[in-house]
C-alpha positions, 0 to 999 in steps of 0.5 A: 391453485388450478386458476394459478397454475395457468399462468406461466412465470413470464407474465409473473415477471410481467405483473412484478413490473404493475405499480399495483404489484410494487405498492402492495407486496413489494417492500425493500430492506436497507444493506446491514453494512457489518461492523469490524471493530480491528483497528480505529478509523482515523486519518494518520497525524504523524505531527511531523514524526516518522514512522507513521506507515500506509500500507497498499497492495498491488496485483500484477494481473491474471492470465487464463484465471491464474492470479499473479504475483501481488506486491505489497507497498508500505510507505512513510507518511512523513520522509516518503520512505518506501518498501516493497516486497512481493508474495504469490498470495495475500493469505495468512501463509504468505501475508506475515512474514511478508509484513514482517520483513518489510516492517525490518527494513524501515530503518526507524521504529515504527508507530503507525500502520494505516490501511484501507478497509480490505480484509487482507490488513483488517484481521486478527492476524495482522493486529496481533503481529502489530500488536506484539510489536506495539504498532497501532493499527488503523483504517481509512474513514468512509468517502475520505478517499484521501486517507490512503492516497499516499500510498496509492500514488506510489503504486503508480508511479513507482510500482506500476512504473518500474513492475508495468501491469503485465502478468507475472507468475505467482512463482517469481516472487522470490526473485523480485523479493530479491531484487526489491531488497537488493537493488529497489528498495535501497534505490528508491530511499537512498537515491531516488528524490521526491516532491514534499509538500509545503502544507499552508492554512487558509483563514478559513482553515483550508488546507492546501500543498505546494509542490516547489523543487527546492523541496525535492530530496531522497527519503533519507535525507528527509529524514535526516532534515528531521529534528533529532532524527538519530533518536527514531533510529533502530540499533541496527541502523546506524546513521553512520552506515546509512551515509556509507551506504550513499557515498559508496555509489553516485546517483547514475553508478546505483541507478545503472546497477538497478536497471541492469539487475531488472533487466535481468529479472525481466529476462528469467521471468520471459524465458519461464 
């Protein structure tokens, strides 16, 4: 120990770097990933039914270490039917009755609910408000990052699209929830048209997509395209209020009317 402590701690670090020192003391242990048995791994297989819903959150920026409002993002794999809502936290708090009521606005029953591997949606809350409603939970697979890419296209091109990446506070929540259910949300189902996919089989059993424009239809009447669709339905949705609800406004009236309730929100969100 006197020889020892002569010698000073950077030319401990110094010895650290010799090939001796790493082949006789140095030794390395593997990362012990842990294991969460919430919800089953697997990629969503709708088979052409609704109700098969991917879920995803986006974070509308910080400022002076401030964490802004985050939206929630729930989207159905088959018709692309969307919903939105925003909370000022993702915290049990906020997080359930923010599920809650996005799982209420889809207008057919619900199967499904597919997330990544965030601990936000893989908790004993969520699974246990899914699994009074009689929803499977399930989770991305490792390095299939196409599991939730429905989803996460959505975020930008809707929600970073319409929402932009400027920070927002944590208090507007409830004023973009307003807007989201009023005004966004009915938009984006019942009047903004989306791309599906004609999915093809290779003979070497490769999937591939074509995007054709005669494929281009709002989620609700996708929906409608489905085989005996009325059977999917809630009691509280109707299909005969849902087609009111289109014919009561043309494409560019609701867009109009979208556009000028989110300039409005934009306008009190600047001035607080």
């Amino acid at each position: 120990f006197e020889r020892l402590k002569q010698i000073s701690v950077s030319h401990i670090y110094n010895l650290q770097k010799t090939n001796i020192y790493r082949s006789k003391l140095l030794s390395y242990t593997k990362t012990k990933p842990s294991k969460n048995n919430i919800g089953e791994r697997r990629k969503p297989d709708p088979n052409g039914k609704p109700g098969f819903l991917r879920v995803d959150s986006v974070h509308q920026g910080d400022m002076d270490k401030q964490k802004g409002v985050y939206h929630i993002n729930l989207v159905d794999e088959v018709t692309q039917w969307e919903v939105v809502v925003s909370v000022e936290k993702i915290s049990e708090a906020y997080l359930i009755p923010a599920l809650t009521a996005l799982l209420d606005q889809f207008p057919f029953v619900i199967i499904e609910f597919h997330s990544d591997n965030g601990g936000e949606y893989i908790n004993q809350i969520v699974a246990a408000l899914l699994n009074k409603l009689l929803i499977k939970l399930t989770k991305s697979r490792p390095r299939r990052s196409n599991d939730n890419a429905l989803v996460e296209c959505k975020n930008g091109a809707v929600i970073r699209k319409w929402m932009g990446y400027s920070y927002i506070h944590q208090k507007h929540a409830d004023r973009i929830n307003s807007f989201y259910k009023n005004h966004f949300n009915i938009y984006l189902n019942y009047y903004r048209p989306s791309i599906f996919p004609e999915i093809h089989i290779s003979k070497k059993h490769k999937e591939t997509k074509l995007y054709k424009y005669d494929n281009t239809m709002t989620p609700f009447v996708k929906f409608k395209s489905i085989p005996d669709h009325e059977n999917y339905l809630k009691e509280s949705f109707p299909i005969i209020d849902m087609e009111a609800l289109v014919k009561h406004h043309s494409v560019n009236e609701f867009t109009e009317r979208m556009v000028k309730a989110q300039n409005q929100l934009f306008d009190v969100i600047s001035l607080k």
